[in-house]
N, C-alpha and C positions, 0 to 999 in steps of 0.2 A: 660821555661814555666813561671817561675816567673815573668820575662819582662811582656811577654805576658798580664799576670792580672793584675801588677801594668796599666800596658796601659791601660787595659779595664776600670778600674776601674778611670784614669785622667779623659776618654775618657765622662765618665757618669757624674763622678761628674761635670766637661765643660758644656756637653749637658742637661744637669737638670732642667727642665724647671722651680724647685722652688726655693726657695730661700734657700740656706743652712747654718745655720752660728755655727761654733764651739766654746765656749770659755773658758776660763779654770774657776777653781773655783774661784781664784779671779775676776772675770768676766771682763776679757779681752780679745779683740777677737783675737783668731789662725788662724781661717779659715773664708774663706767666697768663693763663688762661684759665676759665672758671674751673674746669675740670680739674686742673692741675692743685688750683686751691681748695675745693672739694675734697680732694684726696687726703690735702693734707692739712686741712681744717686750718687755715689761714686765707687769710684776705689780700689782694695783694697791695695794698698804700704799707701792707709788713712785711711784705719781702722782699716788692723792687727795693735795688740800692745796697740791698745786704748782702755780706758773703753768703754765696751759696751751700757753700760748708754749712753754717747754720742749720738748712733744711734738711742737705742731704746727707749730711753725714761725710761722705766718700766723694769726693769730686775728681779721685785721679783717671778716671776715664775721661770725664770732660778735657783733662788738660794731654791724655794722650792724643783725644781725637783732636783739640786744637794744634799741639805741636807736628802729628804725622799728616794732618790737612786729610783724616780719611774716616773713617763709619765702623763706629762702636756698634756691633749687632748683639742683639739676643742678649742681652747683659741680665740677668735676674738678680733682681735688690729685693732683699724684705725689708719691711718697715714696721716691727714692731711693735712702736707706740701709736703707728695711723691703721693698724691690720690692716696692713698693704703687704702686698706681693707684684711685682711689677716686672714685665717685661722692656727694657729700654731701649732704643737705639739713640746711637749720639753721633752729632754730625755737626763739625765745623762749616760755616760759611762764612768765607776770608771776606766778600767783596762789604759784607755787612758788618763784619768784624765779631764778631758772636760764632758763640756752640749753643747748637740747639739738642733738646732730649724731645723724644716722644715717649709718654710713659704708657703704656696698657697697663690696665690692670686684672689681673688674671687671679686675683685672691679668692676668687670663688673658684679655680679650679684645684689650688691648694687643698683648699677647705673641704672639697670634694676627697681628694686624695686620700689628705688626713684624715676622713671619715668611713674615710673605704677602709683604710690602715686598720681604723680603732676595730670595723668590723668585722674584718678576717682575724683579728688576736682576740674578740671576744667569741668569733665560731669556732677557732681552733681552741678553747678556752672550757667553751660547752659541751663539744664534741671528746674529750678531753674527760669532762666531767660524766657524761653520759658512759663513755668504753668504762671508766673505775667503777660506777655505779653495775654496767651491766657484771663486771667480773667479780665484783661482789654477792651480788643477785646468781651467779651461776655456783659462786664460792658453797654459797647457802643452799646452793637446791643438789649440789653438789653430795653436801653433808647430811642434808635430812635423803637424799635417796639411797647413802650408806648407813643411815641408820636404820630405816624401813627396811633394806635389803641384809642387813645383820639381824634384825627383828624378824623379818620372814624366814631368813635360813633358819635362826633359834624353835621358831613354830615348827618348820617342817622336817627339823631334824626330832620334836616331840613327838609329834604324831608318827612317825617312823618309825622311831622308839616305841610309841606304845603300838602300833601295829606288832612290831618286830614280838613285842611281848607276851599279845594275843594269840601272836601266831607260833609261840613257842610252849 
């Protein structure tokens, strides 16, 4: 039975669809998971063994979550060179001796964002474009119905005239 759950349990941590990575308190990394390397376009025979710093940049939440023995939640890291965006929690386990992260990666919701962003400053942009265009277009109909309507008075101040004339 024992087989059985160490399986299960390869089997998970394999299929995992987040990033997992273990390191001990001198923050060197133990583990790391496909997904984790995935992310971050590394293999891991190159980054067990290595300061975690290396990968992550930023390791002082790991070492607060190792010192206060408690759970780093909701951490958002970017990773600019991996276009990663990532949701973390970090969790010491003393009896193991490791801090573990779980990484989500939610760079598609960014990207979403950012795309909504660019969209609302290019509708506000159009919209924008469109009001100058129409107050121009009114500028213009504006002028030619002062002109016609100082052309019409000129006529019908002539013909009035020459009524007036006729009839004098």
């Amino acid at each position: 039975m024992s087989n059985d759950h160490n399986h299960l349990w390869k089997l998970l941590w394999e299929y995992e669809p987040n990033g997992l990575i273990a390191v001990d308190p001198d923050m060197y990394v133990r583990l790391v998971n496909p997904a984790f390397c995935k992310m971050f376009q590394t293999q891991p025979e190159d980054i067990i063994g290595q300061p975690a710093g290396v990968i992550l940049d930023d390791i002082e939440d790991f070492k607060t979550a190792w010192k206060t023995n408690s759970v780093v939640r909701r951490k958002f890291r970017e990773y600019p060179q991996y276009q990663l965006y990532l949701n973390q929690t970090i969790f010491s386990i003393e009896d193991e001796g490791i801090i573990a992260s779980i990484m989500v990666d939610i760079s598609h919701d960014l990207e979403r964002k950012r795309e909504l962003e660019k969209l609302k400053r290019e509708t506000i942009k159009k919209v924008n474009e469109v009001v100058d265009h129409q107050m121009k277009v009114v500028q213009e109909i504006a002028g030619l119905l002062g002109e016609t309507t100082a052309d019409t008075k000129v006529s019908l101040l002539k013909i009035i005239q020459m009524i007036e004339h006729d009839v004098i």
